[in-house]
N, C-alpha and C positions, 0 to 999 in steps of 0.2 A: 504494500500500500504506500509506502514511504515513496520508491520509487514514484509509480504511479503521481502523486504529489509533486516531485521532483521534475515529472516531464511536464507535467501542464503548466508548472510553472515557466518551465524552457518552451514551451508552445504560448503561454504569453505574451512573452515577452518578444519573441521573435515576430507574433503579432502585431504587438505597438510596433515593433520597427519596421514592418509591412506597409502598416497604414500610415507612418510618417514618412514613408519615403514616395508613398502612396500620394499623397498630400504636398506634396514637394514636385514632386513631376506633374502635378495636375497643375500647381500652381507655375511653374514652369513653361508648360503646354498653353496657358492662359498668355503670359507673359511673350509668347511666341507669336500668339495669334494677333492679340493689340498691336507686337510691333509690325505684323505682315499687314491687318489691316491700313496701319498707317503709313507706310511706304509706298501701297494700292491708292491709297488716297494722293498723298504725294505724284507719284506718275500718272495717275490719271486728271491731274491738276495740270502737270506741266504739258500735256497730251493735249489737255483743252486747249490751253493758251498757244499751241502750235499749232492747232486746227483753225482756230481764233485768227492769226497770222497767216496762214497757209489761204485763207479765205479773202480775208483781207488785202493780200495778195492778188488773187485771180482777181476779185473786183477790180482792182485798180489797172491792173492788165488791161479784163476787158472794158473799159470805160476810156482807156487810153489807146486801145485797137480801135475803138466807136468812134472816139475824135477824131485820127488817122483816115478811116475810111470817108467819112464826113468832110474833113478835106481835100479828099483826092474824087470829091463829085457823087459820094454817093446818097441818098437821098435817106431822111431820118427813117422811115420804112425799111428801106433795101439792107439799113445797117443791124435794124430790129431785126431782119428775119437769119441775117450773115449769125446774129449774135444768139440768136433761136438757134440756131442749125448746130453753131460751132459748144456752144458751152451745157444743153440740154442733153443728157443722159436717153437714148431712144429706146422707147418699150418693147418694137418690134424685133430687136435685135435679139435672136434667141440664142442658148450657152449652145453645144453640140451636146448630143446622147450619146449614151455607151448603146455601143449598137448592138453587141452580146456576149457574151465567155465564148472563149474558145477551148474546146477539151483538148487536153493534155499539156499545155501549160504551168496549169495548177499545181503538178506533181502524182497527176491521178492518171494512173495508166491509160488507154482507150478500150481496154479488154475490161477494166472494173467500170467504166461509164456504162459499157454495152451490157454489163451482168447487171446495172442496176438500172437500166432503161427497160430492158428486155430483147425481144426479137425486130417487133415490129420500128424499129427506128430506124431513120437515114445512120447508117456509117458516118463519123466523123473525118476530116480531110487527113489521109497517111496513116488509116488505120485499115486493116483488111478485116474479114468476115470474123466473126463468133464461133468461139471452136469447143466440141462439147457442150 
């Protein structure tokens, strides 16, 4: 029984030092996060202020293209539509699709495609018939 006494005691104790170090890394973990959130804040501050400028920018560009063309005879209209044309993002412009996988590629043989399509499938390019 004394034993017995003896370990819970050594299981206590090793306890509290579980949970304070428990409590230490948590507070640690916290300390970690405030500072990542505040460097996220930071860079995305200075991000602003570059987009800010970077905008700023093009205005001035185009507003100083618009004068440019306005001198050289073109008409407040014909500059509006140059400056439609040149600085508007168009909708119609669509990305390109993935037009499909191609077997064998991937790492997967052409003989395991065809055991897992079955019989009635087109053959893939470079591979011959299903055997067995």
């Amino acid at each position: 029984m004394a034993w017995y006494k003896g370990r819970e005691s050594e299981l206590k104790k090793a306890n509290i030092k579980l949970e304070k170090e428990l409590d230490r890394s948590r507070t640690d973990a916290l300390k970690e996060v405030r500072q990542l959130i505040a460097s996220h804040a930071v860079a995305i501050g200075q991000l602003q202020v570059e987009t800010k400028a970077n905008l700023d920018k093009m205005v001035e560009e185009r507003n100083r293209q618009g004068h440019h063309l306005m001198l050289k005879g073109y008409s407040e209209d014909e500059v509006d539509a140059i400056k439609e044309d040149t600085y508007t993002e168009r909708e119609d412009e669509e990305e390109p699709e993935a037009v499909g996988i191609v077997d064998g590629l991937d790492g997967i043989s052409c003989q395991t495609v065809l055991d897992n399509q079955g019989n009635d499938v087109e053959l893939p390019e470079g591979c011959s018939e299903k055997v067995g």
